[in-house]
Structures are given as structure tokens and as C-alpha cells.
C-alpha positions as CSV (number, residue, x, y, z in Angstrom):
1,X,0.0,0.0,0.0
2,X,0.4,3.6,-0.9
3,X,-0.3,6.8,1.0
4,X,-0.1,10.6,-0.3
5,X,0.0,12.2,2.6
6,X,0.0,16.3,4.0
7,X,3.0,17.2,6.5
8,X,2.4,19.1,9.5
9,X,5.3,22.3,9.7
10,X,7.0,22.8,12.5
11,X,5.2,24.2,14.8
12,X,2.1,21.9,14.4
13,X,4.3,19.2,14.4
14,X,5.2,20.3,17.7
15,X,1.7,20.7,19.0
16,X,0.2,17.6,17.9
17,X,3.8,15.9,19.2
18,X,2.7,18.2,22.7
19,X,-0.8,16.2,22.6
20,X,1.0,12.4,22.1
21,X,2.9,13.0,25.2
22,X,0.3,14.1,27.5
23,X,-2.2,11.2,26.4
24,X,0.7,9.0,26.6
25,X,2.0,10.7,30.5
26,X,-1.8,10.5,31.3
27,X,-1.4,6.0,30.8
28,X,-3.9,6.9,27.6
29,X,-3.0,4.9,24.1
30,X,-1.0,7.4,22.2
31,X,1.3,7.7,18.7
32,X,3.8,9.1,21.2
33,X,4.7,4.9,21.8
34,X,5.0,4.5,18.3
35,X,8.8,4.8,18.3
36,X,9.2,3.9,14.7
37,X,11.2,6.5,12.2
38,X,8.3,7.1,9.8
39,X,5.7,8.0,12.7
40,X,4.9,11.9,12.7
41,X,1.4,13.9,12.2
42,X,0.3,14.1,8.6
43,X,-3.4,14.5,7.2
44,X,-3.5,11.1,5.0
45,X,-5.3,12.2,1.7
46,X,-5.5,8.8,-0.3
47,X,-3.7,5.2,-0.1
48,X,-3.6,2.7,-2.9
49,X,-2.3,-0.4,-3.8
50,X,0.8,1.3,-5.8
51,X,1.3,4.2,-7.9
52,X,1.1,3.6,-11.7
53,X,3.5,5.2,-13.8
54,X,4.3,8.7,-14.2
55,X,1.6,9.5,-11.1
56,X,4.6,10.5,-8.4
57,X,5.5,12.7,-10.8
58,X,2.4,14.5,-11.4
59,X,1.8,14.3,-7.4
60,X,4.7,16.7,-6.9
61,X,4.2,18.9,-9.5
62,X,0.5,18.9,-8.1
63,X,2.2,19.6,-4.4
64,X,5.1,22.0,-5.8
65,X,2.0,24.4,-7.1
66,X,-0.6,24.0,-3.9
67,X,2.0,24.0,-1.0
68,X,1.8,25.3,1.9
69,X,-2.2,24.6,2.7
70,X,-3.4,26.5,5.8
71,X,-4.6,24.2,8.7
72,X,-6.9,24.9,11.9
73,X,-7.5,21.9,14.1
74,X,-11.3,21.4,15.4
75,X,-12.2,18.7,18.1
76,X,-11.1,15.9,19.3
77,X,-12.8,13.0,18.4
78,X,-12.9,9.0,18.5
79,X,-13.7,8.8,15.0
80,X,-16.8,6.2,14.3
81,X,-17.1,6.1,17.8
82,X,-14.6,3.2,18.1
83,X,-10.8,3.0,17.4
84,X,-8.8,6.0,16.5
85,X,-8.3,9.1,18.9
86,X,-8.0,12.2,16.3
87,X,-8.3,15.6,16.2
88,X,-10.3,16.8,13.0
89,X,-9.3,19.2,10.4
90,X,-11.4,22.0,9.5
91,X,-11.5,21.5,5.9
92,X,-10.9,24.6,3.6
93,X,-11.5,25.5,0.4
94,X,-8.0,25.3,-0.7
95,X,-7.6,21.5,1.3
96,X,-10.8,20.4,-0.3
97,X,-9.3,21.2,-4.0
98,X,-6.1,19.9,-3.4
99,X,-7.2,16.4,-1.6
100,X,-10.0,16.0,-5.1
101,X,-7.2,17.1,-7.2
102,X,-5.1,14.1,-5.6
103,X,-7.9,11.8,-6.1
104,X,-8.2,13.3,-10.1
105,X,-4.3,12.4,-10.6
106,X,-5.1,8.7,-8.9
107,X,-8.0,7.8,-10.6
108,X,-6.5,5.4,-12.5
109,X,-4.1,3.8,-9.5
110,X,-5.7,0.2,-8.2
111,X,-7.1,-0.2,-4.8
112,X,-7.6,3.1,-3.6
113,X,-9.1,3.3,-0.5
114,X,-12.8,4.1,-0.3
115,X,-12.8,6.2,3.3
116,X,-10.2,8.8,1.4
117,X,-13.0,8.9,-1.1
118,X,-14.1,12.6,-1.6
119,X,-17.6,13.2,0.1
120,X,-16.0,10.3,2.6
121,X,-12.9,11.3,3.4
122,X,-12.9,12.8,7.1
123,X,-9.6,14.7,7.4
124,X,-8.0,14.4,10.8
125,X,-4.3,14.0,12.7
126,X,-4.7,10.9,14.6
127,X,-3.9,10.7,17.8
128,X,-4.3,7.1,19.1
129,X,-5.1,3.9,17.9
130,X,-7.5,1.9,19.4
131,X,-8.9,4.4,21.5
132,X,-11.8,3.8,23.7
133,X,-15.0,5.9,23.2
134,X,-15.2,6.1,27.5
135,X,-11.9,7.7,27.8
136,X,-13.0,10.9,25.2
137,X,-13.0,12.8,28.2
138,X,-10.2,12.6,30.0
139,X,-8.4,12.7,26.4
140,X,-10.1,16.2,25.5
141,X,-9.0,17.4,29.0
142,X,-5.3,16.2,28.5
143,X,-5.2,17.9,25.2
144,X,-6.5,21.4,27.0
145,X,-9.4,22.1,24.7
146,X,-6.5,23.6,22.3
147,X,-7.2,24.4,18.3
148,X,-3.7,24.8,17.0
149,X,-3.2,26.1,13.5
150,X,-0.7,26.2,11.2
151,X,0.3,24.9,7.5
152,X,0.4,22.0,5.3
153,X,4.3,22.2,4.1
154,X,5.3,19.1,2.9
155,X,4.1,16.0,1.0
156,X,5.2,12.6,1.1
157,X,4.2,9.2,0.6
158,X,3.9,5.8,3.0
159,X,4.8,2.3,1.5
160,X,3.6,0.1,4.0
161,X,5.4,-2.6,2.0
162,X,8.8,-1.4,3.5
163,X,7.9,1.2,6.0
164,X,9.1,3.8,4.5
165,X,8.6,7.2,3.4
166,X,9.6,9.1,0.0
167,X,8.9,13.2,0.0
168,X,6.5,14.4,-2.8
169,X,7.4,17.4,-4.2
């Protein structure tokens, strides 16, 4: 599998990195335990099976042209009431283009990922995996009710093949 995903800059990096350590300090699940290289805050805007030919290189030109993307943070949130712990991004104009323009230059990939879909897609940092829905509490008073801002500044993508990530752009 395949990810294009949105980097955080560095001061939302740092924020979102702020959050990780408190869930983590507060014995909450947390990213912060995720010790491996590739693990940092992005905004995940479609996976696939692989990238045909010639479509890395339309995805940076794509990414050279939009970057950066302005970025607020809304609530925190167990998505589908279940696993991840995430705090949503308040989509934009600008990230709304840019994540259908994504999906325009992938259209042709194999196995893309339905719940990136446009219309489906719910753009969020996560937080934790495998969170519980009965510790949203304590997890939105750990992460001080804070809506961070910032940018978008970097793309890159996952292969979860190798664990490893290659900058877009």
C-alpha cells in the first residue's frame, strides 16, 4: 500500500507531538509509543495499492503548485465512535481542491481506499489507535481544549510494503 500524505510544519508538528505525550503521560494509548522512524502527524489524503506510472510525478508537481495549505484543528474526536483518537481538520477550500485534485491524478491507481474517497474522506491528525469511546474525556481534558493552527508544508508518501517514506514534491 500507498499513502499521499500532507505534512504538518513545524510548529504543528510540535503541538500535535505536545498532545501524544500528554495522552501518553496520562497512561492513555497514544502515537507518542509508536517509536518507529516514519511516525509523525500528517493528514493522510489517499492510499492505494501502488502508484502507476508517471503519477509520483504529477503528485509533486501537483504539491510543488498548492504548497503550503493552511490548517486549523477542530475537536477531538474518536472517529466512528470506536478506534482512532483524532483531532479533526477543519476542511478549507484550498484543502478540499487539493485532496480532489489528488484523487483526479489517482483515478487510475488500483485499490484506492474508499474512506479517502471525496464526500467520505474525514480529514484528521490521529492521535491514538485503538482508543476507547469512554476515555473521550479525559483525552479532550489532556489535550486542554487547544485548536492549533498552522500549515500543510510538505508532502510525502507511506509504503507500507517497507515502511518507508519518500517526499512528494
Amino acid at each position: 500500500m500507498r499513502t499521499v500524505e500532507l505534512v504538518c510544519s513545524p510548529g504543528l508538528d510540535v503541538a500535535v507531538r505536545t498532545v501524544w505525550g500528554r495522552l501518553a503521560a496520562a497512561g492513555l494509548p497514544s502515537l507518542a509509543r509508536n517509536i518507529h522512524p516514519t511516525n509523525r502527524p500528517h493528514l493522510t489524503l489517499a492510499a492505494v495499492d501502488d502508484f502507476p506510472p508517471g503519477v509520483a510525478h504529477r503528485l509533486a508537481e501537483l504539491f510543488d503548485a498548492a504548497l503550503p495549505v493552511p490548517v486549523s484543528l477542530g475537536r477531538v474526536v474518536v472517529l466512528d465512535g470506536s478506534a482512532p483518537l483524532v483531532w479533526l481538520v477543519q476542511p478549507t477550500p484550498a484543502l478540499t481542491a487539493l485532496h480532489a485534485a489528488v484523487w483526479d491524478v489517482l483515478a487510475e491507481a488500483d485499490g484506492l481506499r474508499p474512506w479517502h474517497a471525496p464526500g467520505a474522506w474525514v480529514p484528521h491528525l490521529s492521535l491514538a489507535l485503538r482508543f476507547r469511546n469512554a476515555d473521550l474525556r479525559m483525552a479532550r481534558a489532556v489535550s486542554g481544549g487547544q485548536r492549533p493552527t498552522g500549515v500543510f508544508d510538505a508532502a510525502r508518501s507511506y509504503d507500507g510494503t517497507d515502511r518507508t517514506v519518500t517526499r512528494i514534491g
